[in-house]
DRENDO-1510 file (C-alpha; in Angstrom, 1 decimal, always signed):
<recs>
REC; n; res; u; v; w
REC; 1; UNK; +311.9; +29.4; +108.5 .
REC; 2; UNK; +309.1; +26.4; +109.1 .
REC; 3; UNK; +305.8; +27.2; +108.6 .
REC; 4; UNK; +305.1; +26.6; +112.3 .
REC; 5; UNK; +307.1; +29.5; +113.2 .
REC; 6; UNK; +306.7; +33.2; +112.6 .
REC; 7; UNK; +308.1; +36.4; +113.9 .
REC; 8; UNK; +306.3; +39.1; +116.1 .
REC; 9; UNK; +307.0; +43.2; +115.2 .
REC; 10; UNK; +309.7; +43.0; +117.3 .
REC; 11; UNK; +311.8; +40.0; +115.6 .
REC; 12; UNK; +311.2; +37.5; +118.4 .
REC; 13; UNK; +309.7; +33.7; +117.3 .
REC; 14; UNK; +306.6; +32.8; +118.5 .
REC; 15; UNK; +305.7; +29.6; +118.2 .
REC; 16; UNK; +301.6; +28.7; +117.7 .
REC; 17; UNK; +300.7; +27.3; +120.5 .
REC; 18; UNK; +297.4; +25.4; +119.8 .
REC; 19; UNK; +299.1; +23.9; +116.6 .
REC; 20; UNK; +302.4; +22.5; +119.3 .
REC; 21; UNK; +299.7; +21.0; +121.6 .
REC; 22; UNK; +297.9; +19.2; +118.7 .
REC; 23; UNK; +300.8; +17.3; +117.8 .
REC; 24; UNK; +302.3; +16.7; +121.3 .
REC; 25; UNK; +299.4; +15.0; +121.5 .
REC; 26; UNK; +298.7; +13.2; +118.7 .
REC; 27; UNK; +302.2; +11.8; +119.2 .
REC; 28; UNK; +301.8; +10.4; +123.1 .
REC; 29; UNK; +298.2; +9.1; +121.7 .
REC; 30; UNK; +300.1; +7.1; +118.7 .
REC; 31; UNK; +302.9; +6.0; +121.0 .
REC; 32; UNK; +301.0; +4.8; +123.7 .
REC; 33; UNK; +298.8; +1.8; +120.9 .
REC; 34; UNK; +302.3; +1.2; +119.2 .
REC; 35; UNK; +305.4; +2.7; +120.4 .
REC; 36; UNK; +307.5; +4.5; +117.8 .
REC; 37; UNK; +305.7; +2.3; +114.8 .
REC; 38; UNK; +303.5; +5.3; +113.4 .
REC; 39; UNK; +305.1; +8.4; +114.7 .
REC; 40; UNK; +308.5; +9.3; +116.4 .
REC; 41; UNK; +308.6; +10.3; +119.8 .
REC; 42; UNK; +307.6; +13.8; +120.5 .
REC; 43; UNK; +308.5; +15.8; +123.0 .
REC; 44; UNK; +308.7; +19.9; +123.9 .
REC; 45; UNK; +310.2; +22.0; +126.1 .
REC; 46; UNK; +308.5; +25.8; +126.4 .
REC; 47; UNK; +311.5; +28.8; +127.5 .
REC; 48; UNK; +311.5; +32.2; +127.4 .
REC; 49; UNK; +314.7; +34.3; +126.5 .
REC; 50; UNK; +316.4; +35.1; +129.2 .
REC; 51; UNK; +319.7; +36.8; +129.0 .
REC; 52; UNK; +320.9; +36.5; +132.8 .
REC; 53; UNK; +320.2; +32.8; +132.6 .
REC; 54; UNK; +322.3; +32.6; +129.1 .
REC; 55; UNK; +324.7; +34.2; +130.9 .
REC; 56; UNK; +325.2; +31.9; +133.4 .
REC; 57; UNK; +325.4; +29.4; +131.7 .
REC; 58; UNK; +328.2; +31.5; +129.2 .
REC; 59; UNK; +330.4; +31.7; +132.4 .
REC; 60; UNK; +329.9; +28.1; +133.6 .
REC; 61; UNK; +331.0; +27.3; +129.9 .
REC; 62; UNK; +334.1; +29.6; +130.2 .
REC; 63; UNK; +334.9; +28.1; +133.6 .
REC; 64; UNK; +335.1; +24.6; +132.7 .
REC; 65; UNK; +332.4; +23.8; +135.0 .
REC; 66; UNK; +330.2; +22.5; +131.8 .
REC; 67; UNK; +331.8; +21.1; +128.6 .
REC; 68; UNK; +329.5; +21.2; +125.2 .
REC; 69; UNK; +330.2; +18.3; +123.7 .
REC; 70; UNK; +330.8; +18.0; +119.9 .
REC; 71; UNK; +330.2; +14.7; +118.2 .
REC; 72; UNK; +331.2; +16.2; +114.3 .
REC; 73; UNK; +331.4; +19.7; +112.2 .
REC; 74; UNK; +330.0; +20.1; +108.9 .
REC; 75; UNK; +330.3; +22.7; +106.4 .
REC; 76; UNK; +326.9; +24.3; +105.7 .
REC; 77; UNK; +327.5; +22.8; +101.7 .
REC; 78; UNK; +327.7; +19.2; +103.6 .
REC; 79; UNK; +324.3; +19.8; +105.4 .
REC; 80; UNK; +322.8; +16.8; +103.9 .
REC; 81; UNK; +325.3; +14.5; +105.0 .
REC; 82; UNK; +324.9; +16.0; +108.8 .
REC; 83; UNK; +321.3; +15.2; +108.3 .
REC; 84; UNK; +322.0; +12.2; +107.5 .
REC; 85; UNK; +324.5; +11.3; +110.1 .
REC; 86; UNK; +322.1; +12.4; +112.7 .
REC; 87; UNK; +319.5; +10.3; +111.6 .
REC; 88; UNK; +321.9; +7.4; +112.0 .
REC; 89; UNK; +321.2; +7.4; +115.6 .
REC; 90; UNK; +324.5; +7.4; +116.7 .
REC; 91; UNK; +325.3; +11.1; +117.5 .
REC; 92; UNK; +326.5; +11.5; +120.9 .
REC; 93; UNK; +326.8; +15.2; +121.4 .
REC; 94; UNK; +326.0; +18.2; +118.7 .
REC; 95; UNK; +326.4; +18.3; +115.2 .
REC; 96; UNK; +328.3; +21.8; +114.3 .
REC; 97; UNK; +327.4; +23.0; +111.1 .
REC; 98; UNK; +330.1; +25.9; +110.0 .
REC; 99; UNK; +329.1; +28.3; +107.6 .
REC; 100; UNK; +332.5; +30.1; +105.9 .
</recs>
C-alpha cells in the first residue's frame, strides 16, 4: 500500500486529506503556466463506500443495462508489461490484471 494511504482500526482506507489537496493543487497551478509540460494532469474524485449504491450498479451490470469494458487481461507476473501498455496511451477500457 502507497505511503499516501493508511488504514483506520476498522480496516477502511483513509486517504490524508491535506496531503490530496496539496497536490491537486500544485498540479492545476503547473498546468495552467504550461499544460502537461511539468506535471501530468491531476484530478480526484472523493466517495464514500456505499453498498446500496454498489449494488445498483451490480444489477445494472447483470442486466445488460451497463457493459464494463475490457481493453486487455494480464497475469499479475505480466504486471509490468500492463504498466507499460497503459502508459502507451491507447487503452480504451480497463486493464484486468488476473492473479491465479
Amino acid at each position: 500500500m502507497s505511503s499516501d494511504w493508511a488504514l483506520t482500526e476498522d480496516g477502511k482506507e483513509k486517504a490524508y486529506g491535506a496531503k490530496t489537496y496539496l497536490n491537486f493543487f500544485k498540479h492545476k497551478m503547473a498546468n495552467l503556466v504550461t499544460p502537461g509540460a511539468f506535471m501530468p494532469k491531476y484530478d480526484f474524485c472523493m466517495v464514500k463506500p456505499n453498498g446500496a449504491d454498489l449494488q445498483q450498479v451490480m444489477d445494472l451490470l447483470g442486466e445488460g443495462t451497463v457493459k464494463a469494458v475490457i481493453d486487455s487481461k494480464f497475469s499479475l507476473a505480466d504486471m509490468a508489461k500492463a504498466h507499460k501498455h497503459l502508459e502507451g496511451g491507447h487503452v480504451t477500457g480497463k486493464i484486468v490484471i488476473q492473479h491465479e
